[in-house]
N, C-alpha and C positions, 0 to 999 in steps of 0.2 A: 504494500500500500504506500510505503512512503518510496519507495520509489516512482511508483508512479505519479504521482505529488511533485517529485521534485523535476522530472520529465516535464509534466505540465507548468510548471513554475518557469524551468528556462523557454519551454518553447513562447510562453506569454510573455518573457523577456527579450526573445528574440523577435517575435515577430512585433514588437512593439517597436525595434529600433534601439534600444538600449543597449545592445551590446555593441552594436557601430559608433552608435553616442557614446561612450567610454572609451573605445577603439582612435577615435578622429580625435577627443579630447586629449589624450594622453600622445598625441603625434603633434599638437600644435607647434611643438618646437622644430620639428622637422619640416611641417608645410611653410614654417614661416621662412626658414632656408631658403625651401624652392621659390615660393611667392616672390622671395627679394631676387632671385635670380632670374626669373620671368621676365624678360623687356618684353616690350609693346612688338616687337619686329617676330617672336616669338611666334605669334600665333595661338593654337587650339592642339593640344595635345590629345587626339581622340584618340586614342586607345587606351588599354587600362595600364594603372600606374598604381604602382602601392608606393606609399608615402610613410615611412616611422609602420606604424601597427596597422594604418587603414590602405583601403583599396579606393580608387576612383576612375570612374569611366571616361574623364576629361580632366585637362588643366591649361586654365584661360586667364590671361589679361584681358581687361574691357576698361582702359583709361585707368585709373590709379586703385583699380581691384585687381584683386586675382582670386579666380574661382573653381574649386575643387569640387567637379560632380560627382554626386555619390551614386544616384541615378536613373530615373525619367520615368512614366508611366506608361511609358511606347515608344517607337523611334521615332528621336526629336519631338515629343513629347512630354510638357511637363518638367522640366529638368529640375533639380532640386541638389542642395550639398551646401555647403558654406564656402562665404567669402572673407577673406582678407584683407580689409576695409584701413590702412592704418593717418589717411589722411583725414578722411570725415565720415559722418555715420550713414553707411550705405540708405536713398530711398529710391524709389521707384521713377527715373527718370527716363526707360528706354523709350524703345516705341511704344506707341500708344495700344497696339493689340496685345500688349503682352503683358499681366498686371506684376510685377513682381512682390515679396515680400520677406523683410527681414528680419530677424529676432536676435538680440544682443545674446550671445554666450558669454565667451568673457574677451575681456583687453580687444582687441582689434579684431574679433572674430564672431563672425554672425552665422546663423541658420539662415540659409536662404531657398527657396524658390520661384517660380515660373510659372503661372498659369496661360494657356493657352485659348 
């Protein structure tokens, strides 16, 4: 019984996202490396990259962010991961079809995604 208890326990932790939330948190010092190394000439790194403890489907500069996809709800859909905000507090400035949104984690680092 208590195994199966604790089976259920991490799957409601995994599928919640909490074990990447811990994973990405505990690598902030290694994305912040890559972020500062990212120039603008860079580009869109699509394919997957693991960063310190986490994995990510892309990594992007867009003007004075840099953003680390974790991962979309379709192709090119949805994208969602956090950004590397360290001049000012990331808001929704892109195009107009696209609404974005950001939530402080900690120091210069936000949850962010994409809606389509």
């Amino acid at each position: 019984m208590r195994i199966l208890l604790a089976c259920a326990a991490l799957a409601l932790l995994t599928s919640c996202g909490y074990v990447e939330k811990q994973r990405v948190m505990r690598s902030f010092a290694e994305m912040e490396q890559v972020a500062r190394a990212t120039g603008p000439e860079d580009g869109s790194i699509d394919r997957p990259r693991r960063v310190g403890e986490a994995e990510f489907q892309a990594v992007f500069r867009e003007g004075d962010r840099v953003y680390f996809q974790v991962g979309e709800n379709g192709p090119s859909v949805d994208p969602h991961g956090y950004v590397w905000s360290p001049e000012r507090v990331p808001t929704d400035d892109s195009d107009p079809s696209v609404a974005s949104s950001f939530e402080h984690v900690q120091g210069h680092w936000y949850r962010w995604s994409d809606s389509y």
